[in-house]
KOLNU-812156 format. One record per residue (C-alpha): residue number from 1; residue in one letter; x, y, z. Coordinates in Angstrom, 1 decimal, decimal comma, padded with zeros to 4 digits. Layout:
<nodes>
+-----+-----+--------+--------+--------+
|   n | res |      x |      y |      z |
+-----+-----+--------+--------+--------+
| NUM |   A |      X |      Y |      Z |
...
+-----+-----+--------+--------+--------+
</nodes>
This chain:
<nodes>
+-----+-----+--------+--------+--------+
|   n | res |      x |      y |      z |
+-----+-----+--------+--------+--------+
|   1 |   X |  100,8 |  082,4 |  053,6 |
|   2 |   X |  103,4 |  080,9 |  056,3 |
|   3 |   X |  107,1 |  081,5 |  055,4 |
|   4 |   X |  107,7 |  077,7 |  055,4 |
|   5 |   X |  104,8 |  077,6 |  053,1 |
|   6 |   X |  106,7 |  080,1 |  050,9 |
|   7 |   X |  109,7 |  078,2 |  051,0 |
|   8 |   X |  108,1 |  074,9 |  050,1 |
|   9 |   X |  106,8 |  076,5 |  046,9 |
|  10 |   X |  110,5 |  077,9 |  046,1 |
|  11 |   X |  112,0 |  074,5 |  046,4 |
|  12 |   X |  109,7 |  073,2 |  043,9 |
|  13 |   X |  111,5 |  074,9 |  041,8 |
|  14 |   X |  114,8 |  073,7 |  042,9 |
|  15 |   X |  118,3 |  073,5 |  040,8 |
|  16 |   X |  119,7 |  070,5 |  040,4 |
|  17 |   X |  122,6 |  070,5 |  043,3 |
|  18 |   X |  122,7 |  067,4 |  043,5 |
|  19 |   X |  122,7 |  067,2 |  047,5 |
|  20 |   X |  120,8 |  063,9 |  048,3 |
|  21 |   X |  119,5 |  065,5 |  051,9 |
|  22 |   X |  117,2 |  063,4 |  054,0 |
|  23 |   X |  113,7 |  064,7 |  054,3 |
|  24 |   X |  111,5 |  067,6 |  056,0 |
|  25 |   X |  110,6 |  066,6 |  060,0 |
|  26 |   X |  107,7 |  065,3 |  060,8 |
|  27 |   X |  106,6 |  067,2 |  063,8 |
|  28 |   X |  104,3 |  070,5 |  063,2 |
|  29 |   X |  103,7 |  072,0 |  066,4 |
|  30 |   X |  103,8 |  075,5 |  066,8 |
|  31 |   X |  106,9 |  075,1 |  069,1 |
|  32 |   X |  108,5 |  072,8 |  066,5 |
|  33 |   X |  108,1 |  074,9 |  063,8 |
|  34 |   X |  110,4 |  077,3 |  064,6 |
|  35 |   X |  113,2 |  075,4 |  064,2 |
|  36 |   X |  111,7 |  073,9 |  060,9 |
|  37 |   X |  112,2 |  077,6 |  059,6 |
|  38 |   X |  116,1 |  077,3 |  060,0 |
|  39 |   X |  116,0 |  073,4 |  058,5 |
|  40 |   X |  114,3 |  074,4 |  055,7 |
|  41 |   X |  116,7 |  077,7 |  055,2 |
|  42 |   X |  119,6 |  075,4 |  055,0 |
|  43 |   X |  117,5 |  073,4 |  052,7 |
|  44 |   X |  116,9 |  075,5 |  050,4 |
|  45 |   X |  120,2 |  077,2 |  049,9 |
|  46 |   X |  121,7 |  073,9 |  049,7 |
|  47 |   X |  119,6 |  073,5 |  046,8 |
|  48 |   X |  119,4 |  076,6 |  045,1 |
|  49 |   X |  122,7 |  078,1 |  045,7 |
|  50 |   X |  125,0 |  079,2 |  043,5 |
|  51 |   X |  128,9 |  078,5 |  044,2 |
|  52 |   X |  130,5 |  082,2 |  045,0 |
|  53 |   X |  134,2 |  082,9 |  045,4 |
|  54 |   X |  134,7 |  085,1 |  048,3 |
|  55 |   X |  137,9 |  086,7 |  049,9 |
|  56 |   X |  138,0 |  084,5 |  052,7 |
|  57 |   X |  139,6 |  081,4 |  050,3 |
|  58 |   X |  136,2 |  079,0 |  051,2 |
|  59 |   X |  133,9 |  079,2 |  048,1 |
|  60 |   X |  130,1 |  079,3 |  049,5 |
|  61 |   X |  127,5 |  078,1 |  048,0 |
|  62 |   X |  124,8 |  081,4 |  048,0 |
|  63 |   X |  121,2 |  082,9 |  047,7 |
|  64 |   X |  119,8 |  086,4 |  047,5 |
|  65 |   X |  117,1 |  087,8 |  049,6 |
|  66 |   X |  116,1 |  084,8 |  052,1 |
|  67 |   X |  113,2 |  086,3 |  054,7 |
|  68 |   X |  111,9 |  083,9 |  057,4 |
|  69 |   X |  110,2 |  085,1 |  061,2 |
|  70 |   X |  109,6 |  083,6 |  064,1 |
|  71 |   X |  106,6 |  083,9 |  066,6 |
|  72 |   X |  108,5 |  084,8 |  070,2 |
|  73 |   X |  105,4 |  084,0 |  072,3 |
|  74 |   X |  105,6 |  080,3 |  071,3 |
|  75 |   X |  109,1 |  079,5 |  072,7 |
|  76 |   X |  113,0 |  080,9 |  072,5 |
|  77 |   X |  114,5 |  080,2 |  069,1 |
|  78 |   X |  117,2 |  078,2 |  069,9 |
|  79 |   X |  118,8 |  075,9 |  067,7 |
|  80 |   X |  118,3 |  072,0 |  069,4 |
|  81 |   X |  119,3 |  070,3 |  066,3 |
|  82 |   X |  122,8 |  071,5 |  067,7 |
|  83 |   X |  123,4 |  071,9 |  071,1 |
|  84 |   X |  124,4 |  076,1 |  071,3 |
|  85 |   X |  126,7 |  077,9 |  073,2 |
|  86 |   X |  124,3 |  079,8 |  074,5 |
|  87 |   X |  126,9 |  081,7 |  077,6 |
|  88 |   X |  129,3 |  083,0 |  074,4 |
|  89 |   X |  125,6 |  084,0 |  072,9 |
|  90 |   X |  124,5 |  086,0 |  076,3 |
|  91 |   X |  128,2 |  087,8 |  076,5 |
|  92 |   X |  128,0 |  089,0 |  073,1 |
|  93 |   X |  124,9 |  090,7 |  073,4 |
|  94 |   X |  125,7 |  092,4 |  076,7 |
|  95 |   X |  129,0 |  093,4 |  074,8 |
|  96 |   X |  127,2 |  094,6 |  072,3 |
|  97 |   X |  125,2 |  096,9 |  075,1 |
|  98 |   X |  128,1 |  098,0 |  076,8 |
|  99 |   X |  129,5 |  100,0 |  073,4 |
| 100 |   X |  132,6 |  099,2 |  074,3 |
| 101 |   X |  135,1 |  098,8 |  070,4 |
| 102 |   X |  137,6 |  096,8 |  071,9 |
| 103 |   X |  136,6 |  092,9 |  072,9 |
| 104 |   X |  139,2 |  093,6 |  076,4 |
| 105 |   X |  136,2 |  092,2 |  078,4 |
| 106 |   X |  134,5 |  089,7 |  076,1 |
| 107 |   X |  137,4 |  088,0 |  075,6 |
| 108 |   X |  137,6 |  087,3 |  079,0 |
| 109 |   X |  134,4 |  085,3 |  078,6 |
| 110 |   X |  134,4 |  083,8 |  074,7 |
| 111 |   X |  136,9 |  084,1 |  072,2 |
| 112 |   X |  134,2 |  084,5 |  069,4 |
| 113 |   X |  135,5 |  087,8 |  068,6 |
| 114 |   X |  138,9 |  087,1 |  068,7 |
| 115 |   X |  140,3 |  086,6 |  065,2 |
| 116 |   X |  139,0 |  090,0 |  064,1 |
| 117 |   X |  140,9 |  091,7 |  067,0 |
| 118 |   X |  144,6 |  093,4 |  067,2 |
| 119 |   X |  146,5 |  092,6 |  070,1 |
| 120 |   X |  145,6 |  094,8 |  071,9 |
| 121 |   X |  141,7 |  093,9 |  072,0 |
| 122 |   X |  140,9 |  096,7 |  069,1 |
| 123 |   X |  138,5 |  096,2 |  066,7 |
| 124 |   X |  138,0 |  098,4 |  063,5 |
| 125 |   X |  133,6 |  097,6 |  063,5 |
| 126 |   X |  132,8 |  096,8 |  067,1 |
| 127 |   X |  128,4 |  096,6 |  066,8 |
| 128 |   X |  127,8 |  098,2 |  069,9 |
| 129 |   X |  130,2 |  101,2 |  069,8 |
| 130 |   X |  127,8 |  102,5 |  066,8 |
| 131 |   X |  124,4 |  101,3 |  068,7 |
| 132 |   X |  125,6 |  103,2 |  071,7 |
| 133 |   X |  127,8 |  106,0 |  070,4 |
| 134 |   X |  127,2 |  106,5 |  066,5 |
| 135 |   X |  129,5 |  109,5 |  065,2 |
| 136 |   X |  127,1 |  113,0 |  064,5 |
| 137 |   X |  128,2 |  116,1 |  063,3 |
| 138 |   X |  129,4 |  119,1 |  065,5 |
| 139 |   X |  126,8 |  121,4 |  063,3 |
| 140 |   X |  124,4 |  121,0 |  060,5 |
| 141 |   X |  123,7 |  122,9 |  057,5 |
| 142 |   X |  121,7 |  126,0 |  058,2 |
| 143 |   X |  118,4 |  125,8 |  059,4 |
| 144 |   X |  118,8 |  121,8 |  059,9 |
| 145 |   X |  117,8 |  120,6 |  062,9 |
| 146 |   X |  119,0 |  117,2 |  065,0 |
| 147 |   X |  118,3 |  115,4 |  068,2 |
| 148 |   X |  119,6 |  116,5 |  071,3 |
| 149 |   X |  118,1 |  114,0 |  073,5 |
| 150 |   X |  120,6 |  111,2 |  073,2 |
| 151 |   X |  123,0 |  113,2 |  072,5 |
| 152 |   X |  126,6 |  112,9 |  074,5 |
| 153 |   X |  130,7 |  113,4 |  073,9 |
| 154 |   X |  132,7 |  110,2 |  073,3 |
| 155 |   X |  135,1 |  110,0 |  076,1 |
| 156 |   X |  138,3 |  108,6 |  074,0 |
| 157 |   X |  137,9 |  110,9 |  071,1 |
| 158 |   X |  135,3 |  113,7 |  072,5 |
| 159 |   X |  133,3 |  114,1 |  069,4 |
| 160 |   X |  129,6 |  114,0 |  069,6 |
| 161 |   X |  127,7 |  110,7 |  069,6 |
| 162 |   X |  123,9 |  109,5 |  069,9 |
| 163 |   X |  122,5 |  106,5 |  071,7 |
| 164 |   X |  120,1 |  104,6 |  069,5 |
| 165 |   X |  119,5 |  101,8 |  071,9 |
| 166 |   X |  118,1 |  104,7 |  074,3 |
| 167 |   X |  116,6 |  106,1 |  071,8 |
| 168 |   X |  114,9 |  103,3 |  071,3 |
| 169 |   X |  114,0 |  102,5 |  074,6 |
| 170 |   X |  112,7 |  106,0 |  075,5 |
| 171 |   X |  110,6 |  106,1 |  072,2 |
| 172 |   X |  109,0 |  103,1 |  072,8 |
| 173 |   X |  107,9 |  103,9 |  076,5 |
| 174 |   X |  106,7 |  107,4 |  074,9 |
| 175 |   X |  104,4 |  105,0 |  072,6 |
| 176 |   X |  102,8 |  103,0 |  075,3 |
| 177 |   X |  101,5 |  105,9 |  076,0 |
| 178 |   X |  100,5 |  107,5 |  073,2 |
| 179 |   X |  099,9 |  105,5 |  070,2 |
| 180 |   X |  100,0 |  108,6 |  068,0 |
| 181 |   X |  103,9 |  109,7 |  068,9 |
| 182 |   X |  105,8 |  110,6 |  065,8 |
| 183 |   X |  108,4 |  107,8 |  066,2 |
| 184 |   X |  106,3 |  105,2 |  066,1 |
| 185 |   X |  107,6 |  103,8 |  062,8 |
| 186 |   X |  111,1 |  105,1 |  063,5 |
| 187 |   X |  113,1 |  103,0 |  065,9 |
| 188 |   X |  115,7 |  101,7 |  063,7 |
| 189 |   X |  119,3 |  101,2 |  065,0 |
| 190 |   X |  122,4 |  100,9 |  062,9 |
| 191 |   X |  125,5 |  099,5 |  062,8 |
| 192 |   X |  127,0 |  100,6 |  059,6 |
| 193 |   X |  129,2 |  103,4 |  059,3 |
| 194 |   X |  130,2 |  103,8 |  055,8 |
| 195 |   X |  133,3 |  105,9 |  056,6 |
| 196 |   X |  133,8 |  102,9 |  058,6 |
| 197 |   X |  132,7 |  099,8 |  056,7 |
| 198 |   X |  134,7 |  101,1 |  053,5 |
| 199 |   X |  138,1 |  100,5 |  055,6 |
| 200 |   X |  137,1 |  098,0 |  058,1 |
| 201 |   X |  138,5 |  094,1 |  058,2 |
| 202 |   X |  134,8 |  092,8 |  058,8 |
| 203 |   X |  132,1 |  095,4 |  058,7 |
| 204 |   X |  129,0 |  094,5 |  060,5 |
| 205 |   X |  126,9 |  091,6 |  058,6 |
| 206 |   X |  123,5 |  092,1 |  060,7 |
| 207 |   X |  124,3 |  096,0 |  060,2 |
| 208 |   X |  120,7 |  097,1 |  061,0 |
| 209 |   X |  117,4 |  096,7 |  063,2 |
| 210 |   X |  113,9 |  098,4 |  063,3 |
| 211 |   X |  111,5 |  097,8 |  066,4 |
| 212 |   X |  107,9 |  097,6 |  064,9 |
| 213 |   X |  104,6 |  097,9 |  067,5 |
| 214 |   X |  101,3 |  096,1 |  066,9 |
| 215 |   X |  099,1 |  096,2 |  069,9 |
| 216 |   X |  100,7 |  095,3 |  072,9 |
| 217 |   X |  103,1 |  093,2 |  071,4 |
| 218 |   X |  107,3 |  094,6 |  070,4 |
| 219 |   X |  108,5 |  093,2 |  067,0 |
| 220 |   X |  112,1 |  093,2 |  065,6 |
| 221 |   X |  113,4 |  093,5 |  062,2 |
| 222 |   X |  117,0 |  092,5 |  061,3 |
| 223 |   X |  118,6 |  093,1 |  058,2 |
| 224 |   X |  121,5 |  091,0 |  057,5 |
| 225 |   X |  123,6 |  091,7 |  054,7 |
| 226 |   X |  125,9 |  088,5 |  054,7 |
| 227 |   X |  125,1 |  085,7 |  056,6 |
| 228 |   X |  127,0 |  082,7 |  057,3 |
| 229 |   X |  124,0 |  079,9 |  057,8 |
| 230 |   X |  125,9 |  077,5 |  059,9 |
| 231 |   X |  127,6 |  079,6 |  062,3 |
| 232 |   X |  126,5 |  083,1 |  062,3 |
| 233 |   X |  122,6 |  082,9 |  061,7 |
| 234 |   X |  121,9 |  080,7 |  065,0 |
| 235 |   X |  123,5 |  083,4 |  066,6 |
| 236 |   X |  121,9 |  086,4 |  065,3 |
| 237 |   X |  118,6 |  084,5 |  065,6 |
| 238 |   X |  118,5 |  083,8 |  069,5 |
| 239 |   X |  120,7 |  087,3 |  069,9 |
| 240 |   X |  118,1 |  089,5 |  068,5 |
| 241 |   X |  115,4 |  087,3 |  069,6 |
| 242 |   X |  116,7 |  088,0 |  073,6 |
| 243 |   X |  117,5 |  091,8 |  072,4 |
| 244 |   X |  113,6 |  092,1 |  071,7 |
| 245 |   X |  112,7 |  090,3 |  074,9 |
| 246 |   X |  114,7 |  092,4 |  076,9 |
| 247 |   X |  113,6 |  095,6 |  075,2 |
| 248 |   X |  109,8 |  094,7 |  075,7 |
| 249 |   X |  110,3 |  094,2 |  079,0 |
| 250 |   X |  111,6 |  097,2 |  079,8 |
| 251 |   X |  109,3 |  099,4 |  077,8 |
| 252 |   X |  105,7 |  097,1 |  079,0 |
| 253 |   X |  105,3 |  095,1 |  075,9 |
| 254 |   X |  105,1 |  091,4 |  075,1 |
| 255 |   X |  107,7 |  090,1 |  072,8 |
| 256 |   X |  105,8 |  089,5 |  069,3 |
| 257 |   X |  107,7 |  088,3 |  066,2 |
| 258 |   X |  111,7 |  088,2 |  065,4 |
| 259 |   X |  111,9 |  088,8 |  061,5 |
| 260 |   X |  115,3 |  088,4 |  059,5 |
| 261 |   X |  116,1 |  089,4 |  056,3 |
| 262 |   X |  119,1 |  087,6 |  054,9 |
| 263 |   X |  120,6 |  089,7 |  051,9 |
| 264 |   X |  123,6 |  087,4 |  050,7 |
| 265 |   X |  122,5 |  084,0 |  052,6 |
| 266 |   X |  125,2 |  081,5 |  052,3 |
| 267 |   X |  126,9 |  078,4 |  053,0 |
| 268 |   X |  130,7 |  077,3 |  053,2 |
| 269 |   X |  131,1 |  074,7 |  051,2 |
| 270 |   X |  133,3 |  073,1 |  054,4 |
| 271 |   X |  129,9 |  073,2 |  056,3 |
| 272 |   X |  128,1 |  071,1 |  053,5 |
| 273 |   X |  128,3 |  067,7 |  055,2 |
| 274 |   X |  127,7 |  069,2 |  059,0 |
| 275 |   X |  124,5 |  070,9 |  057,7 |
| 276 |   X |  123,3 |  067,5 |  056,2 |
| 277 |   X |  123,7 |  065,9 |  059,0 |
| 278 |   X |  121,7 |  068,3 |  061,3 |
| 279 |   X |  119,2 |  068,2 |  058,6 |
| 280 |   X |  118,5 |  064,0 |  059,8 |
| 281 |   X |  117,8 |  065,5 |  063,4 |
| 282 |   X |  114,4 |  066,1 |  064,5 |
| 283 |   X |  114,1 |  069,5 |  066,4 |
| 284 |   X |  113,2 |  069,0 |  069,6 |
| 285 |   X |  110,8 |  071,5 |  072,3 |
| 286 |   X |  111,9 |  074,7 |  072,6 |
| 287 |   X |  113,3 |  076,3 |  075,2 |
| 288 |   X |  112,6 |  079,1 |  077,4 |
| 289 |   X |  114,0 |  082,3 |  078,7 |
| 290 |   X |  113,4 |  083,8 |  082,1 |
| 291 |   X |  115,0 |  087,9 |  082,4 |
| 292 |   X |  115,4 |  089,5 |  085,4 |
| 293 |   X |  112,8 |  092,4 |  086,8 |
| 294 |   X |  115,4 |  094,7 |  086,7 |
| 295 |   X |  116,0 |  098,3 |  084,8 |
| 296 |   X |  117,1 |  097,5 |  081,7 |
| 297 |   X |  120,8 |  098,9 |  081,8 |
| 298 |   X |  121,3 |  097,1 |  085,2 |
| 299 |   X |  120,5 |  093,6 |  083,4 |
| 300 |   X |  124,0 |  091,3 |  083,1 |
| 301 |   X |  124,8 |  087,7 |  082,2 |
| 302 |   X |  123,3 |  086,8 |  085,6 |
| 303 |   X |  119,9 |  088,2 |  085,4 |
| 304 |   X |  119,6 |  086,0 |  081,8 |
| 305 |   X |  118,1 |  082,1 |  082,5 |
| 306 |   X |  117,8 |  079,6 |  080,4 |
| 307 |   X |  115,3 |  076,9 |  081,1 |
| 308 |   X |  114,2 |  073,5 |  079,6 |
| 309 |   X |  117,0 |  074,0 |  076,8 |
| 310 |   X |  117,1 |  069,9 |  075,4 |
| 311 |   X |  119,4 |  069,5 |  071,7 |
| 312 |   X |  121,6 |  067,6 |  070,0 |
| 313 |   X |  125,5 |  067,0 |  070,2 |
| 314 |   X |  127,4 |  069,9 |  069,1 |
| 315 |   X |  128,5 |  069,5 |  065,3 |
| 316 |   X |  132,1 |  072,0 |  064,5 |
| 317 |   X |  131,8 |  074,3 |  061,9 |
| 318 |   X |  135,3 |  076,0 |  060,6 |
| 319 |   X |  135,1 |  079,9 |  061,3 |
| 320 |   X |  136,0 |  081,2 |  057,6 |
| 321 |   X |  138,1 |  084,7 |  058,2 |
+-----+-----+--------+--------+--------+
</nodes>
């Protein structure tokens, strides 16, 4: 059964929100439908949800344990029911890449990341610095082993990290190969510390990923554990989405399907009216995304196209902090 199918059957059996919203698009299309998966998200959880407090002062309105996917091969899941700012969307993922836990460099380029950020550029949960350099310890208990492979020394604070994006990447070329090889249904990255995430201003919300293969095609998991529908989700969509592509590429596999998990799926209740009104707007053809032929950790903004990329006005959400 499709998601949308799913979700049609959920709202069914819709609370009484009393929301009024226009109805479902018309258009069915492959490439349309895509976007219909995000519409009818925000659908439902203006329907459904319940009305959470939260510590950021803006009450939500909230679901548990959304799941929707995407088929990558039938366009780039970008949002055209609202023009995206897709350069801040490019900078952030090759921020992410870089590993870097300070936004000295993004901010340069977006200020996305800026009201989480000290002065001084420092951020408590930076994504990447844990994709790139997640803390391991100097020895294990006796007999244990662990990887050496991707194994290095953090230059700032010289304790001993691993590289699960390499990891990754490595694995995965090991697989073309041989279908058989042990990791084959172990290429998850994470981004959650819990050391870190017990003391941090804004641990990671999309805190962990997990590359599946079938065939010749590269699937990606994401697991999101709170997820801002009007602001963040777009984001993560398209991010992970051009994460997978890039990934396949370097590794000789066709980007399959982008699956999300959405754990505590809300919305602000200062985005209501904004989502209602992108729900009137018919999604439009998707757009397309050219990458570079080029080594994977020689890719930068530059070597990232987008083609054919057609949406609506912008509509201004409030960042809840």
């Amino acid at each position: 059964m499709e998601v949308g199918k799913v979700v049609e059957l959920l709202v069914y059996h819709r609370k009484d929100n009393n929301t009024n919203l226009p109805g479902r698009p018309t258009i069915d299309e492959p490439n349309y439908r895509q976007m219909k998966h995000y519409l009818d998200m925000v659908r439902y959880v203006l329907e459904n949800g319940e009305r959470k407090v939260n510590r950021t002062g803006v009450a939500t309105l909230a679901c548990f344990a959304y799941f929707y996917k995407v088929d990558l091969q039938t366009g780039f899941p970008l949002l055209t029911t609202k023009k995206m700012y897709w350069d801040s969307l490019v900078h952030e993922l090759f921020w992410y890449l870089s590993g870097e836990a300070h936004i000295r460099s993004l901010r340069k380029k977006t200020k996305i990341w800026d009201a989480w950020a000290d002065d001084e550029g420092r951020l408590q949960t930076a994504y990447g610095r844990f994709w790139r350099r997640f803390p391991m310890p100097e020895k294990g208990m006796e007999g244990e082993k662990w990887g050496t492979k991707w194994v290095t020394r953090d230059e700032e604070t010289g304790q001993k990290t691993f590289d699960q994006i390499q990891y990754v990447i490595d694995s995965l070329k090991e697989i073309r190969v041989n279908p058989e090889h042990p990791n084959l249904r172990r290429l998850v990255v994470s981004a959650w510390h819990p050391g870190n995430a017990a003391e941090s201003r804004l641990p990671p919300c999309h805190y962990t990923f997990c590359f599946n293969v079938m065939g010749d095609k590269l699937n990606c998991h994401l697991t999101q554990r709170s997820c801002d529908i009007a602001l963040g989700v777009p984001f993560n969509l398209a991010g992970y989405a051009l994460l997978t592509m890039m990934i396949a590429q370097e590794t000789g596999f066709k980007a399959g399907e982008f699956a999300h998990s959405l754990l505590d799926a809300h919305i602000y209740e200062n985005h209501i009216e904004g989502l209602k009104e992108q729900l009137k707007r018919e999604p439009k053809r998707l757009p397309r995304v050219e990458i570079a032929s080029k080594p994977f950790d020689r890719l930068s903004f530059d070597d990232v196209t987008l083609h054919d990329y057609v949406a609506d006005e912008v509509i201004k959400f409030p960042v809840a902090v």
